[in-house]
Each structure stands twice: as structure tokens, then as C-alpha cells.
C-alpha positions as CSV (number, residue, x, y, z in Angstrom):
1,X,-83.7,132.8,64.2
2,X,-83.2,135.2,66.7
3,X,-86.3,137.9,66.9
4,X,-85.6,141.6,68.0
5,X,-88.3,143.9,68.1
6,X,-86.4,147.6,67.4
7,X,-89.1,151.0,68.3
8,X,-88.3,154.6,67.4
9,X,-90.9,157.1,68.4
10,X,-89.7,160.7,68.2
11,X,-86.4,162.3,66.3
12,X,-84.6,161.6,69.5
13,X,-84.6,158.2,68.8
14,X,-84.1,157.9,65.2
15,X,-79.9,158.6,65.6
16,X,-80.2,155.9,68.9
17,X,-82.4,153.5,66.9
18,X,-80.6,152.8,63.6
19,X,-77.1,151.9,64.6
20,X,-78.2,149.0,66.8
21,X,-80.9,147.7,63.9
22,X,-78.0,147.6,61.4
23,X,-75.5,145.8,64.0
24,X,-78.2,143.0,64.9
25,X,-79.3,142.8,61.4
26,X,-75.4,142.0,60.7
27,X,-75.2,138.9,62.9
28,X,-78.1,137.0,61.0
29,X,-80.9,139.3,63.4
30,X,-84.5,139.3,62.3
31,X,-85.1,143.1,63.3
32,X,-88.3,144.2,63.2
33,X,-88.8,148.2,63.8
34,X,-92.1,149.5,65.5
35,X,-92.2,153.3,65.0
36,X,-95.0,154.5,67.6
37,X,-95.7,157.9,65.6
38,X,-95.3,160.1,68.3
39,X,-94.0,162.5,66.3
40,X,-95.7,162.7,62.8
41,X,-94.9,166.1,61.4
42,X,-92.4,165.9,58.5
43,X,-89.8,168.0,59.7
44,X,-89.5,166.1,63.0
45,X,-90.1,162.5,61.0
46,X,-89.9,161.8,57.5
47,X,-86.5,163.9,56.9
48,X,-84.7,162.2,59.2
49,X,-85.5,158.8,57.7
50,X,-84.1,159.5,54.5
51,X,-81.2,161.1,55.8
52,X,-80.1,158.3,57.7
53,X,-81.5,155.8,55.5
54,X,-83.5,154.3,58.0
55,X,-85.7,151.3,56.2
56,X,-89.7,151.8,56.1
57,X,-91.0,151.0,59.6
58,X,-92.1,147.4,59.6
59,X,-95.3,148.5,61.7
60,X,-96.9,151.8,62.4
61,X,-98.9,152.5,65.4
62,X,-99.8,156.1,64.5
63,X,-100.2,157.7,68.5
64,X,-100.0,161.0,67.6
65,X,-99.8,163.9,70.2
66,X,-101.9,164.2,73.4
67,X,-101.1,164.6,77.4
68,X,-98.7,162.1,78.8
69,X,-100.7,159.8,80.2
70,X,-103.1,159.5,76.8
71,X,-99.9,159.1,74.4
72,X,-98.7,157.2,77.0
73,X,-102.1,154.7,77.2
74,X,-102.9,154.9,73.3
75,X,-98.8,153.3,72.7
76,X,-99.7,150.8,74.8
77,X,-103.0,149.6,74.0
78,X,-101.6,149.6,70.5
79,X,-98.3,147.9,70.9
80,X,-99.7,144.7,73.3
81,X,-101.3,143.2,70.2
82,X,-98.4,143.5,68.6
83,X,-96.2,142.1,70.5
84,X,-98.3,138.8,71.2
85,X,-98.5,138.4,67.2
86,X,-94.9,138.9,66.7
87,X,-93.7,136.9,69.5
88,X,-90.2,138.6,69.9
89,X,-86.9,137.2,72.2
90,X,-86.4,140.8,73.0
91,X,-87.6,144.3,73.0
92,X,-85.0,147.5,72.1
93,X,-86.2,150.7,73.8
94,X,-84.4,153.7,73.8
95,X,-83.8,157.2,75.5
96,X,-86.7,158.5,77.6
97,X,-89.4,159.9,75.4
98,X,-93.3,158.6,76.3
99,X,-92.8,155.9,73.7
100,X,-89.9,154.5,75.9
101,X,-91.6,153.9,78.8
102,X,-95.1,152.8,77.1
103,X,-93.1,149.8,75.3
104,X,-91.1,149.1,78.0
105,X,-94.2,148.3,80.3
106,X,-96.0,146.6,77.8
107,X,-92.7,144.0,77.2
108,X,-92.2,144.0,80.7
109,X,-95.3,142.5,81.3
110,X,-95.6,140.3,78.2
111,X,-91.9,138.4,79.1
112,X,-89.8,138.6,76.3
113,X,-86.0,140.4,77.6
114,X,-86.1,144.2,77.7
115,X,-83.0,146.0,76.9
116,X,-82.7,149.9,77.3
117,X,-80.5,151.7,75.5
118,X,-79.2,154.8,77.4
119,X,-80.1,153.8,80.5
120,X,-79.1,155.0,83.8
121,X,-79.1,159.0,82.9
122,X,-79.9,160.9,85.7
123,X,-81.0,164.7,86.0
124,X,-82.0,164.4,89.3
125,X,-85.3,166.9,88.2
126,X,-88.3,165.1,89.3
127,X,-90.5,167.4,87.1
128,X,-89.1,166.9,83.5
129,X,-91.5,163.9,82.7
130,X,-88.3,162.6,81.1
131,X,-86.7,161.6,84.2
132,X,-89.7,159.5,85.6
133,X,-89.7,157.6,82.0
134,X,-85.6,157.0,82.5
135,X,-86.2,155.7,86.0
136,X,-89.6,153.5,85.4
137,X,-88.0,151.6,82.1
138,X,-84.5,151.1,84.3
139,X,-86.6,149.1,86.5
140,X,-88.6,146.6,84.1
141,X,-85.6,146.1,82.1
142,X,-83.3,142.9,81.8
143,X,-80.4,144.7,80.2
144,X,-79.0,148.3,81.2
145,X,-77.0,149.5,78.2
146,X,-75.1,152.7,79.7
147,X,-73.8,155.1,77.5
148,X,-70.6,156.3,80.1
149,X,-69.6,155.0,83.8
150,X,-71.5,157.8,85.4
151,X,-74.7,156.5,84.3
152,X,-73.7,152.9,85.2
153,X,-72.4,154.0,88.8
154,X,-76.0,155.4,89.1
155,X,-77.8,152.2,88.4
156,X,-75.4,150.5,91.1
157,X,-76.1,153.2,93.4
158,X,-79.6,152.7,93.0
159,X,-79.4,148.5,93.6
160,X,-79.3,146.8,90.0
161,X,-76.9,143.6,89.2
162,X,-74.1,143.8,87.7
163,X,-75.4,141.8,85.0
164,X,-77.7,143.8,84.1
165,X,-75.3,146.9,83.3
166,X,-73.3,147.2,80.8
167,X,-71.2,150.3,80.0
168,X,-71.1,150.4,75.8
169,X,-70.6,153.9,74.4
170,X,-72.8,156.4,73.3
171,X,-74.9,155.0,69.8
172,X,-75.6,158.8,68.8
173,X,-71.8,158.7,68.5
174,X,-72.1,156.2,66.6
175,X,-74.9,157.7,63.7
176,X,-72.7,161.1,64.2
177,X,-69.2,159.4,63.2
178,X,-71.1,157.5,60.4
179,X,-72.3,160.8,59.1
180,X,-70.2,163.0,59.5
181,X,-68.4,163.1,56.6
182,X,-71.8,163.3,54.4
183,X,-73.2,166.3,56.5
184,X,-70.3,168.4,55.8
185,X,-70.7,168.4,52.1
186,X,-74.3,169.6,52.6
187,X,-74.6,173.4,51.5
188,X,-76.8,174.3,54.5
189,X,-73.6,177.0,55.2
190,X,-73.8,178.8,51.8
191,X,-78.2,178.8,51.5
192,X,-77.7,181.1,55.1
193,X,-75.0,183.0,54.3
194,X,-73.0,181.7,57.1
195,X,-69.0,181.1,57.3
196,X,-67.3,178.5,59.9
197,X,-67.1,179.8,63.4
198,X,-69.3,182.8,62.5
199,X,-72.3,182.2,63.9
200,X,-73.8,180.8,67.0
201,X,-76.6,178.1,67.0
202,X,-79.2,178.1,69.3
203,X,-82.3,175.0,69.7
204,X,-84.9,175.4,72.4
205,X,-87.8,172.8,72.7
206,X,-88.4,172.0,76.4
207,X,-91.7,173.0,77.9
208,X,-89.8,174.2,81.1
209,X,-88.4,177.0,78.4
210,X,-90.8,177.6,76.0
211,X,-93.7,177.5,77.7
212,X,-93.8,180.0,80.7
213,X,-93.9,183.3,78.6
214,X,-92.4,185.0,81.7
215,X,-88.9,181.8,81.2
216,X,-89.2,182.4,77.5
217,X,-88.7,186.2,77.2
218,X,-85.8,186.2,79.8
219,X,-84.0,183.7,77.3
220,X,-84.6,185.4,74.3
221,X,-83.5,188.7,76.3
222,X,-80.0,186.5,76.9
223,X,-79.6,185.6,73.9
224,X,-80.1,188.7,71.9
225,X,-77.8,190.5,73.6
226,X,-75.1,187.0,72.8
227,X,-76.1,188.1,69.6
228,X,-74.6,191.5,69.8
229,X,-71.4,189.4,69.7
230,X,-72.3,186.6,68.1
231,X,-74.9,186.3,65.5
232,X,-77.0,183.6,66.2
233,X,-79.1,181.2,64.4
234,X,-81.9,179.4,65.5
235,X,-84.2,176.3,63.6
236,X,-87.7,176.2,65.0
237,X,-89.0,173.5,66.8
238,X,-92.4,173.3,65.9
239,X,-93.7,173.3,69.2
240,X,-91.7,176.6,70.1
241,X,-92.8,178.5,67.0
242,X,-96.1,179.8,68.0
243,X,-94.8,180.7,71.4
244,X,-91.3,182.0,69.5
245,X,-94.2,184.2,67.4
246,X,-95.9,185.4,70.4
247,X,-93.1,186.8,72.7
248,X,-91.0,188.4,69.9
249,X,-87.5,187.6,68.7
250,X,-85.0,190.4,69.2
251,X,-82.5,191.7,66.6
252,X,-79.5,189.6,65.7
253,X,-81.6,185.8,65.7
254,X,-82.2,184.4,63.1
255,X,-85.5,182.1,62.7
256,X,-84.8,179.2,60.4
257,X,-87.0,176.3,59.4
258,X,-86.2,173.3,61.6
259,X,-83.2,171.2,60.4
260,X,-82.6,167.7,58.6
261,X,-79.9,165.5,60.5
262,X,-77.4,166.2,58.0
263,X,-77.9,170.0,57.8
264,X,-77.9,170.0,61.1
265,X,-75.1,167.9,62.2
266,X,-73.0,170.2,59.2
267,X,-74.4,173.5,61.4
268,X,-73.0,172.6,64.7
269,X,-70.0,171.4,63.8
270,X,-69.6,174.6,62.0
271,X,-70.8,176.9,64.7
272,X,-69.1,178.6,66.9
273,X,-70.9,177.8,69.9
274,X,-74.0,176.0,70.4
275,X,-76.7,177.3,72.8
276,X,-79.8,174.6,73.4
277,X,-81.7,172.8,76.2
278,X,-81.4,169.8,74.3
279,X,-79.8,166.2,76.1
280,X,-78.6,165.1,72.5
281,X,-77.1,168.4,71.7
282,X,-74.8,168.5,74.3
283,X,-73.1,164.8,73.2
284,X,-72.8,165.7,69.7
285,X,-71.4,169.2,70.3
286,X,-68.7,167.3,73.0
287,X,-67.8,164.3,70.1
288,X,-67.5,167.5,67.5
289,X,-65.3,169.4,70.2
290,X,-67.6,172.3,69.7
291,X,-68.3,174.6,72.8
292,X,-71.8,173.9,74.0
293,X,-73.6,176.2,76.7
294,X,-76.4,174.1,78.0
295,X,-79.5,176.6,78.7
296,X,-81.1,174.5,81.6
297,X,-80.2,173.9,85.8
298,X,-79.1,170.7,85.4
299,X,-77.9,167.7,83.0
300,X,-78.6,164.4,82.4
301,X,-75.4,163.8,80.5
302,X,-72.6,165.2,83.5
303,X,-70.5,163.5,81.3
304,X,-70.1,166.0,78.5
305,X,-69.5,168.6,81.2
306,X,-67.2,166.6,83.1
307,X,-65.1,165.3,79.5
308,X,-66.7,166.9,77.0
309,X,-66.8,170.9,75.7
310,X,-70.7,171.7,77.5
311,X,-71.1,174.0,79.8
312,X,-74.3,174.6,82.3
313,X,-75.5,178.2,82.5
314,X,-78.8,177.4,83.9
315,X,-81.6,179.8,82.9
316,X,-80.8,183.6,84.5
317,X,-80.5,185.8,81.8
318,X,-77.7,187.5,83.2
319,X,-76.1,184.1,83.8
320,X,-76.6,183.0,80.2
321,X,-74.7,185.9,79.2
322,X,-72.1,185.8,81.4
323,X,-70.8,182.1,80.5
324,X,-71.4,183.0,76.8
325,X,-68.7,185.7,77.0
326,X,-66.5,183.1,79.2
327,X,-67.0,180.8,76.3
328,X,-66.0,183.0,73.9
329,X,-63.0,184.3,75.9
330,X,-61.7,180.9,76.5
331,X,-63.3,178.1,74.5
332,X,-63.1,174.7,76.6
333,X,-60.4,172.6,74.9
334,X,-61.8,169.1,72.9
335,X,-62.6,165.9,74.6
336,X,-64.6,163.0,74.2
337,X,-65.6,160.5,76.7
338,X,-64.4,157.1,76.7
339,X,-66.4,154.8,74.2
340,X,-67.8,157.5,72.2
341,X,-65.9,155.3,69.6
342,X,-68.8,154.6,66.8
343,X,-69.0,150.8,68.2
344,X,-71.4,151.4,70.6
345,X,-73.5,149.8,68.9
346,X,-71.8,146.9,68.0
347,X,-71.0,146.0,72.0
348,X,-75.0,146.3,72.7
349,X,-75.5,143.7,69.5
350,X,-72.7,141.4,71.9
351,X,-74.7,141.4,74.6
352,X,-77.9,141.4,73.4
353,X,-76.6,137.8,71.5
354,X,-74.9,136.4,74.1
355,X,-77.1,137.2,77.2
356,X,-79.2,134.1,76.8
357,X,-83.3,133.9,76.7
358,X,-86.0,134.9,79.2
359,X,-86.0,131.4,80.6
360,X,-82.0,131.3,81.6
361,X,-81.6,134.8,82.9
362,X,-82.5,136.1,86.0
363,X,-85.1,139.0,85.7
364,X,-85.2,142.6,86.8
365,X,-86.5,141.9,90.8
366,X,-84.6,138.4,90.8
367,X,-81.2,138.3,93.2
368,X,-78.4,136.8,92.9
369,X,-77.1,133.6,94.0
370,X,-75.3,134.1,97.2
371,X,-72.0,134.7,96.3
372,X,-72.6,134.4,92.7
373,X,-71.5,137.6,91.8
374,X,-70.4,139.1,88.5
375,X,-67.3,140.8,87.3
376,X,-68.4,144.6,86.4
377,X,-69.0,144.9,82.3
């Protein structure tokens, strides 16, 4: 039997993670899921496990928080051990947290295939540690599961083979469509007070935004005077909380607990507009068709601005405020990329099965035969 090793970290891998378990689990698979614990607190962990049924992680390596380079060190040292006892055909990583690239390097140099999910995302930033993590697994891994053609046409920009890359779909489509229909009978709507379209939601979480007091207060500056139009709501991330505390909220936000999946999902889709710094965000807002105002200079999904319903403001307050109206004004029509179908997941399981073992592939730094080449997938 086939063995798969399947790791989850963070929340931003729990709606990537548990589509492609259940497809590989479906063609006779013996999945085994590796949760890394770098993230631990209940509203960022345990919540979103019930709520998309994930199973109890079949080990626990309990890395907790830390600088990058010690969460970074403490997954590895943890999950080399692991991976000599289990003895897996392949390793699933995915997105571009710490965990990510930890696993990755530790598979990389053990031998079994590495596939990464979402790869070839590019936001050109050199200082969003998440960029470094997207590039570094790209290069150790056997398989390059894109999630649209512009990430594909980067990884042949950048030199990979053809057969590593595979164009697929997007799998957070593919937990979104599978859950959609529960999360809007949650009665997250009525416990506010809220009403379809009558609010705006707002997430921030990314250190480049809440942690420079001087970024932070210009935001909140934008956003309370959106409010003024739009009353906005916005679930803390615990990391932002303290900082959120400390600089003041202005009149017209409000500060929710951080949100299940479900409750969440059933917010946006509800909202009408979605502010946030967040990657995910801006793909589930474009398969909802919800305008999305993206509070950051760039984007590593161009994709949902190019066919989707996000927008970039960037981070001048006066910008911010300036698109918001335009949004409002004129909300960018629906559209959803091509293979944002819900069987994303069930093309990766395809090629994962029929990609053949570490000793009949070529590897990540191998070329190909002259004139060998292979058709685009």
C-alpha cells in the first residue's frame, strides 16, 4: 500500500490539508497526518478541526511559537525521526508557513517524493518570510501542484520541468464549496446583529501591519472613516489583539472574538466587502464573488485580481479609503478562475498516484533527456 505522509501546521493549512487527505484516502491511500503545532491556541486550532471534521492528527510534534529560524529548527529536528520510522512514498506540504518549508527540507533530504501544494505563488516581496519559504520548498520538491496558470508560468519562468508542474485548482475552493452550504446555516449573522450586505469585514494579521505602531494606526485611521459608511466588523487575530489594545480602535469597528471556519466562511459571504491582508482571504472572497480590498502592496494570488472580485489598495490611508468608496460605487462584477471547481483535490490525488516512485522519477536538479520533453499538464 501506497504511504502518504499529509502535515498541517497553522489554520492556513487546515482548509489546503483536508481535501487532498480525503481524496488519497479514497483510492485505497494510507494517509498519515503530521500536525507540527505551530499554532496551538484553540481559536486558531482546535475549532477548525471540528468544523471541518478533520480526523485526530496521527502524530503531534508540538513546535509551538518562537523566531523563524527556532520554529523552523525545532520542526525539523522533530519531524526527521519521524519520517525514518514511518518510511513514507511521499511527503504532502502545503502553502508557505515555517512548517512548510521545515518538512519540505527534512523530506528533501531523506528521499521519499515531495509534492507542494500551492506552489509557484509569487509576491515578489523578499521580506514577507513567506515568500522565501514558497521559493525554498519549490526547489526540493518532485511535484509542483499550481493552483492557476500564473503560478505555473512562474515556475517555468524560473527553470523547472514540465513534469514537475501541474496546474490543478485551488484545494481551498475545494473545503469552501464543500462547506458552504453548512456555514450559511450558522447563526453567526443574528448573535452580531448583522444583516446581508450590511456590514464590512475586516482581518489583519501580518507583522508588516500590525506590528509597526506608526503602519497600524494609519490603517485603523482608514478604516474608521470606511466605517463611517460602512460599519465594519473585525475578529481578532490573536497576535493583533494586544497591539489592536494598544493603538486604539476608532468608532464604527467592531472587535469580535476570532472566527470558526464556518462562522467565518458564513461572514464573508455575507459581507459586503471584505477588507484583510490575508492570501487566503482574497481566494475565498473571489469564489464567493464578494468584493475584496486587499490591504497590502502586492499579492501573491494576481489571480484573484486579474479574474476574481479583489482589489489592491496597498497600505496609504488615504489610498485605502479611496478604493473603498470605488468599491462601493461600483462593485467588481463575479468571477472565478479556471479550476476553482472543488476537484482540485482530486487531480493532485491523480498525479500523486500515477507519478511513479523516487527510484523512476527524475528528481528536482535532474534534466531532462535531450529531447525528451513533456507536454505542459
Amino acid at each position: 500500500m501506497t504511504r502518504i505522509i499529509c502535515v498541517a501546521g497553522a489554520r492556513p493549512n487546515y482548509m489546503k490539508i483536508k481535501p487532498v487527505m480525503d481524496a488519497l484516502e479514497r483510492r485505497g491511500v494510507d494517509v498519515v497526518l503530521v500536525h507540527t503545532g505551530q499554532h496551538y491556541d484553540t481559536s486558531m486550532n482546535d475549532v477548525f478541526f471540528r468544523d471541518l471534521g478533520i480526523r485526530t492528527p496521527d502524530r503531534y510534534l508540538g513546535a509551538g511559537s518562537g523566531s523563524h529560524a527556532r520554529q523552523t529548527g525545532r520542526v525539523m529536528a522533530a519531524f526527521e525521526p519521524l519520517l525514518d520510522e514511518l518510511a513514507p512514498d511521499a511527503v504532502v506540504v502545503v502553502g508557505d508557513i515555517n512548517s512548510t518549508l521545515a518538512c519540505a527540507l527534512v523530506t528533501a533530504k531523506a528521499g521519499p517524493l515531495l509534492a507542494h501544494v500551492e506552489a509557484g505563488l509569487r509576491s515578489r516581496d523578499w521580506s514577507m518570510p513567506e515568500e522565501v519559504n514558497r521559493v525554498a520548498t519549490d526547489r526540493v520538491s518532485d511535484y509542483l501542484l499550481a493552483p492557476s496558470p500564473d503560478a505555473a508560468a512562474n515556475l517555468r519562468a524560473e527553470g523547472y520541468r514540465e513534469d514537475q508542474i501541474h496546474v490543478v485548482g485551488n484545494v481551498m475552493i475545494d473545503t469552501l464549496l464543500a462547506n458552504l452550504d453548512r456555514a450559511r446555516q450558522s447563526d453567526v449573522l443574528s448573535r452580531y446583529g448583522l444583516t446581508r450586505g450590511g456590514y464590512g469585514l475586516v482581518t489583519l494579521h501580518r507583522p508588516a501591519n500590525v506590528d509597526d505602531p506608526d503602519a497600524l494606526g494609519g490603517l485603523l485611521k482608514a478604516l474608521g472613516e470606511v466605517a463611517g459608511r460602512c460599519p465594519l466588523l473585525l475578529p481578532v487575530h490573536p497576535r493583533a489583539a494586544e497591539r489592536l489594545a494598544d493603538t486604539g480602535v476608532p468608532g464604527g469597528i467592531r472587535l469580535v472574538p476570532a472566527a470558526g471556519y464556518l462562522d467565518f466562511i458564513a461572514l464573508q459571504d455575507s459581507a459586503r466587502l471584505v477588507l484583510t491582508d490575508s492570501g487566503g482571504i482574497q481566494e475565498e472572497t473571489t469564489a464567493l464573488g464578494v468584493p475584496c480590498v486587499t490591504l497590502r502592496e502586492n499579492t501573491e494570488r494576481p489571480v484573484t485580481v486579474e479574474e476574481g472580485t479583489n482589489v489592491l489598495a496597498g497600505t496609504d490611508p488615504e489610498r485605502i479609503v479611496a478604493t473603498v468608496h470605488r468599491v462601493l460605487d461600483d462593485p467588481p462584477p463575479p468571477r472565478c478562475p479556471a479550476l476553482w471547481d472543488g476537484r482540485a483535490s482530486e487531480r493532485i490525488a491523480e498525479v500523486l498516484l500515477a507519478g511513479g516512485s523516487a527510484h523512476t522519477r527524475l528528481r528536482p536538479t535532474d534534466l531532462a533527456p535531450r529531447g525528451a520533453g513533456t507536454a505542459p499538464q
